[in-house]
C-alpha positions as CSV (number, residue, x, y, z in Angstrom):
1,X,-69.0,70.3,18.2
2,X,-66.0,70.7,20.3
3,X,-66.0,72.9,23.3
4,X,-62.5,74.3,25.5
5,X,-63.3,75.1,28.7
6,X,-61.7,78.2,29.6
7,X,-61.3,78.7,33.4
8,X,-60.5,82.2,34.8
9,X,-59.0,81.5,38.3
10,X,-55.9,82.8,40.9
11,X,-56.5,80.8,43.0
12,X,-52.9,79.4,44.6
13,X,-51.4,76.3,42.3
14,X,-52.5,74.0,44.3
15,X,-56.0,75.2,44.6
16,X,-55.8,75.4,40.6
17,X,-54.5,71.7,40.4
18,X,-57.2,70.4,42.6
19,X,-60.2,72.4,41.1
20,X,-58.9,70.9,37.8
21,X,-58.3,67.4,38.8
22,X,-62.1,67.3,40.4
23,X,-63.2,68.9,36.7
24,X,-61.7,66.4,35.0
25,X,-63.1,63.2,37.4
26,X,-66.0,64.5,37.3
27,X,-66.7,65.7,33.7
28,X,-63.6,63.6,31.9
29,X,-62.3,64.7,28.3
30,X,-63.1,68.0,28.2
31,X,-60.3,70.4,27.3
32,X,-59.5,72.8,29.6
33,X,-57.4,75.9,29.3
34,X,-56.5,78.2,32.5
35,X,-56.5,82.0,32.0
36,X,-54.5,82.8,35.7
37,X,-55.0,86.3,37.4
38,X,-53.0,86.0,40.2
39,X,-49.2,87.0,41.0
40,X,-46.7,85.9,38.2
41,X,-44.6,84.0,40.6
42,X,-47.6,81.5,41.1
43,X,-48.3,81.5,37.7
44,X,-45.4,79.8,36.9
45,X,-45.4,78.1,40.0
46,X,-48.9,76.2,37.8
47,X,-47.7,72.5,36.8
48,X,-50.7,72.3,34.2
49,X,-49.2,73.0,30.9
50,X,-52.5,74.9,29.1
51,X,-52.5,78.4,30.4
52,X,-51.8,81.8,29.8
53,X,-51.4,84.8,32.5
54,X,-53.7,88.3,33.0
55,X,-51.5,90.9,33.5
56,X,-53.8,94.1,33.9
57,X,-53.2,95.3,37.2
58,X,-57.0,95.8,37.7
59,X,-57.5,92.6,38.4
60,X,-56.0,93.2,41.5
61,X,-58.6,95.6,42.4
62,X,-62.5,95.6,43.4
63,X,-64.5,93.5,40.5
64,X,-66.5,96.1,39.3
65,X,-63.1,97.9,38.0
66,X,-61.8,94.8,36.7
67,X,-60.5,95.0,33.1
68,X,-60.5,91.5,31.0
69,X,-59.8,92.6,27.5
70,X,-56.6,90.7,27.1
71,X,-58.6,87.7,28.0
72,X,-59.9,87.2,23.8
73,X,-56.9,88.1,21.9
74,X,-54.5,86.0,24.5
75,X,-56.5,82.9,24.2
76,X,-56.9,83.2,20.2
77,X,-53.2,83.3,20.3
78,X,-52.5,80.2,23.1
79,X,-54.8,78.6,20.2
80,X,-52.2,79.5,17.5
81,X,-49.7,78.9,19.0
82,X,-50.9,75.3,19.9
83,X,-53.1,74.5,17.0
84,X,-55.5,73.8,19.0
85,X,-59.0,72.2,17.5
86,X,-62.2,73.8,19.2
87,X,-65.1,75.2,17.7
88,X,-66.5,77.0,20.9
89,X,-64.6,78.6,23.8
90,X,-66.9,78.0,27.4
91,X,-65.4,80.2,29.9
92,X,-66.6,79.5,34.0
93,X,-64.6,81.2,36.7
94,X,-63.0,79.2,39.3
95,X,-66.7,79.3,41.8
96,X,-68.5,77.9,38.7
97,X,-69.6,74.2,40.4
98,X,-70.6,71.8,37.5
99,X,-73.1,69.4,39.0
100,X,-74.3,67.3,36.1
101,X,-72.2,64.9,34.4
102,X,-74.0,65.7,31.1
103,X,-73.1,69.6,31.6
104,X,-71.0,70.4,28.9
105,X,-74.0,68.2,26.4
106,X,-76.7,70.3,27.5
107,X,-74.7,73.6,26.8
108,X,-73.7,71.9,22.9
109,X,-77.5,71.0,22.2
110,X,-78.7,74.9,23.4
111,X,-75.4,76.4,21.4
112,X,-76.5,74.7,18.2
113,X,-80.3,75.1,18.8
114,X,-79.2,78.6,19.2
115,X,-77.5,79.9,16.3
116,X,-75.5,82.0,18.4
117,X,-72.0,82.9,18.1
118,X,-72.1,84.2,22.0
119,X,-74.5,83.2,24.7
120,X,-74.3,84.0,28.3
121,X,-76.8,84.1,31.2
122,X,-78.8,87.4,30.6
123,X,-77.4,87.9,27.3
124,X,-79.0,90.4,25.1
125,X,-79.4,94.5,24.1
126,X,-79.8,96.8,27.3
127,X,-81.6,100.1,25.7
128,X,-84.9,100.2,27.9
129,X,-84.0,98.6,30.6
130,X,-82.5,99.5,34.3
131,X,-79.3,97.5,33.8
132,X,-76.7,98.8,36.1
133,X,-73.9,99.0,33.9
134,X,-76.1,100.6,30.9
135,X,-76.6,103.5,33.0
136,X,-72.7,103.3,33.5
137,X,-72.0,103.3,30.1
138,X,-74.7,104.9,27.4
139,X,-73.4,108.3,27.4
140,X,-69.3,107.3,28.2
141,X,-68.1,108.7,24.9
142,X,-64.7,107.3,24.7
143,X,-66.7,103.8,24.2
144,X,-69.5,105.3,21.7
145,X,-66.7,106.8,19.8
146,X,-64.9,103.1,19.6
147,X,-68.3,101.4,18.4
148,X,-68.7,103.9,16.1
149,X,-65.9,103.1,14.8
150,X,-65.8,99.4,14.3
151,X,-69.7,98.5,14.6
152,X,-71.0,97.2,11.1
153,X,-74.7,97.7,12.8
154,X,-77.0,99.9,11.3
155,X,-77.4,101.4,15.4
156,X,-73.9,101.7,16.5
157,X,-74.6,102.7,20.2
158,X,-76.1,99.8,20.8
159,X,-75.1,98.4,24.7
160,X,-75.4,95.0,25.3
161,X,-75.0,93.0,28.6
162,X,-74.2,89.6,30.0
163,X,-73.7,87.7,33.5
164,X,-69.7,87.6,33.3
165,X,-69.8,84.0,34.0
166,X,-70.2,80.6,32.0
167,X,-70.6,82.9,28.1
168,X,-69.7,80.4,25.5
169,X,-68.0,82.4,22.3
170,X,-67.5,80.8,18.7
171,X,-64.2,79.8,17.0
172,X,-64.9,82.6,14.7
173,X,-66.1,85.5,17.1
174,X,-63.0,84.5,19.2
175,X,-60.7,85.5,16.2
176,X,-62.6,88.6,15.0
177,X,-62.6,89.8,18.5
178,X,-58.8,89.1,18.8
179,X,-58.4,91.0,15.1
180,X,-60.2,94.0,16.1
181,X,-58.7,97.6,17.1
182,X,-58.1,97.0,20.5
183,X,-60.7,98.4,22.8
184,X,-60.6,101.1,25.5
185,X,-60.9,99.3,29.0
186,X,-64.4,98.8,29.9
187,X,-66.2,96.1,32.4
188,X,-66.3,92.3,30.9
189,X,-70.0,91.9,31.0
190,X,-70.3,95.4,28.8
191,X,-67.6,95.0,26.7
192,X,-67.7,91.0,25.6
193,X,-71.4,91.1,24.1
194,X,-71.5,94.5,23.7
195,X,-68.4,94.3,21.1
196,X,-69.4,90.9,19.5
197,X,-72.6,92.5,18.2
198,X,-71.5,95.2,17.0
199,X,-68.6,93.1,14.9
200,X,-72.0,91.5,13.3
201,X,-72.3,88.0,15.6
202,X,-75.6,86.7,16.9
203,X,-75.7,87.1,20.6
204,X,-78.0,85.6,23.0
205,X,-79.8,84.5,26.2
206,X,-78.8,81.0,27.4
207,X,-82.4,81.0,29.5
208,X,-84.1,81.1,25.9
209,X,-82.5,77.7,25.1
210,X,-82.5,75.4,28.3
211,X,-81.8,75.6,32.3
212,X,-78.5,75.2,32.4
213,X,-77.7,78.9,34.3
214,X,-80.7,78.7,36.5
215,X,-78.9,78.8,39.4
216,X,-76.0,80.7,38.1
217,X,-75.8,84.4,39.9
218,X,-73.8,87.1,40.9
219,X,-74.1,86.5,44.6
220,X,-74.6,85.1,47.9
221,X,-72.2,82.3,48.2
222,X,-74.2,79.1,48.2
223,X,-74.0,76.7,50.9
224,X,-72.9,73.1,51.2
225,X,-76.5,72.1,52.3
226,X,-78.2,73.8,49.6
227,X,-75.7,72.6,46.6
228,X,-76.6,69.2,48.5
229,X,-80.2,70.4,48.0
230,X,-79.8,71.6,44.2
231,X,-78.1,68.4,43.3
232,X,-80.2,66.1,44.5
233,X,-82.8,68.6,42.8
234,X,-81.2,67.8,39.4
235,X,-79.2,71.5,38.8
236,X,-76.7,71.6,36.2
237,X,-74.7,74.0,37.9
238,X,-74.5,76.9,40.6
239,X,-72.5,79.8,41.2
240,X,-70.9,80.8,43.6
241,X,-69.5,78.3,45.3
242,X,-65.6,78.1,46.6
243,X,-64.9,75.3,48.6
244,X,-63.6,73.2,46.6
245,X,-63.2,70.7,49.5
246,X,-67.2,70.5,49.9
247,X,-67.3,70.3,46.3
248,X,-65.5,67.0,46.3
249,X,-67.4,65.5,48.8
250,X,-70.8,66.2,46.9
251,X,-69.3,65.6,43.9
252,X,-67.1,62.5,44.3
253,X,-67.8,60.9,47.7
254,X,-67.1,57.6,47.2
255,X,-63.3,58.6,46.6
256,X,-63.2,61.0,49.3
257,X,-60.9,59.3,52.6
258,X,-62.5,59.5,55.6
């Protein structure tokens, strides 16, 4: 199995450029691929050659209005573009701190224990529960009216959820989601499960498969003492964590000057 990471970041370039070089030291050979939300002028200001640019302006905006349905069909066409050989997409935003070496091997072994064609943190069907974003979106007609009209489930008002950080998508989901009538704009964590199930793909919870998200979350910020903490614990992984200078010295102190 053959994973591309996909990193959402806008971060300045040469934030990007040393996030991506500590990736690469400290997980090496992994493919990486940068989908880049900030200002166009710093996008091509980017010296790393695999990327692609968000252009809605909500991503400008406050998170919970952000809009990321270019993200699919733009990355299914960077991969046509440039042939590129992948059978899952991983996508981690920029705060996503890897912190075992054998990260992206745990997430293959869940992914194929799995079955799934998406799995995120959380991932699963809403009805019944007290999901913020169901109550957001269960009666919004303009996206019942889309599912409706694309679903091939027998319930086709079906919501679905997911932590909008470190989802893993197939090859083949990626390209049916690219190929579909393109949705109305709603929230990333709705609209990616939410619109894979309904186009018949198995969705699911990462937590059902291994530990890999345990300390994966929405928010506060963790601390450099406490990733210190986590690591030394054995974590795969936090979020969120943005200093990428702390990162290096956790990560890779023996090459850190001092």
């Amino acid at each position: 199995m053959k994973i591309l990471n996909l990193v959402v970041t806008h971060l300045a370039p040469e934030q990007v450029s040393r996030h991506l070089a500590l990736a690469e030291a400290y997980t090496p050979g992994i493919p990486r691929l940068i989908a880049y939300g900030g200002p166009h002028v710093s996008f091509d200001a980017l010296t790393f050659p695999d990327k692609f640019l968000l252009e809605d302006p909500s991503l400008r905006g406050p998170v919970i209005n952000q809009c990321f349905n270019e993200l699919f069909p733009k990355t299914w066409r960077w991969a046509q573009e440039h042939a590129a050989a992948f059978d899952f997409i991983h996508v981690t935003e920029y705060d996503h701190l890897i912190l075992n070496r054998n990260y992206f091997e745990i997430l293959k072994d869940a992914v194929e224990r799995s079955g799934c064609d998406f799995l995120g943190k959380n991932c699963g069907l809403k009805a019944n529960s007290n999901w913020m974003h169901l109550f957001r979106y269960r009666d919004d007609p303009v996206l019942l009216d889309y599912l409706r009209r694309i679903s091939v489930r027998e319930d086709k008002t079906a919501i679905c959820g997911t932590l909008g950080n470190g989802f893993t998508i197939s090859r083949r989901a990626l390209q049916a989601w690219a190929e579909a009538p393109t949705p109305p704009p709603f929230y990333n964590e709705v609209l990616f499960p939410t619109l894979t199930h309904h186009l018949g793909f198995k969705i699911g919870d990462i937590g059902a498969y291994c530990d890999l998200f345990r300390h994966v979350r929405w928010g506060p910020l963790w601390t450099e003492i406490e990733i210190r903490n986590l690591q030394a614990q054995g974590a795969p992984c936090c979020h969120p964590f943005k200093d990428i200078d702390a990162a290096r010295r956790i990560l890779l102190p023996a090459s850190v000057e001092r």
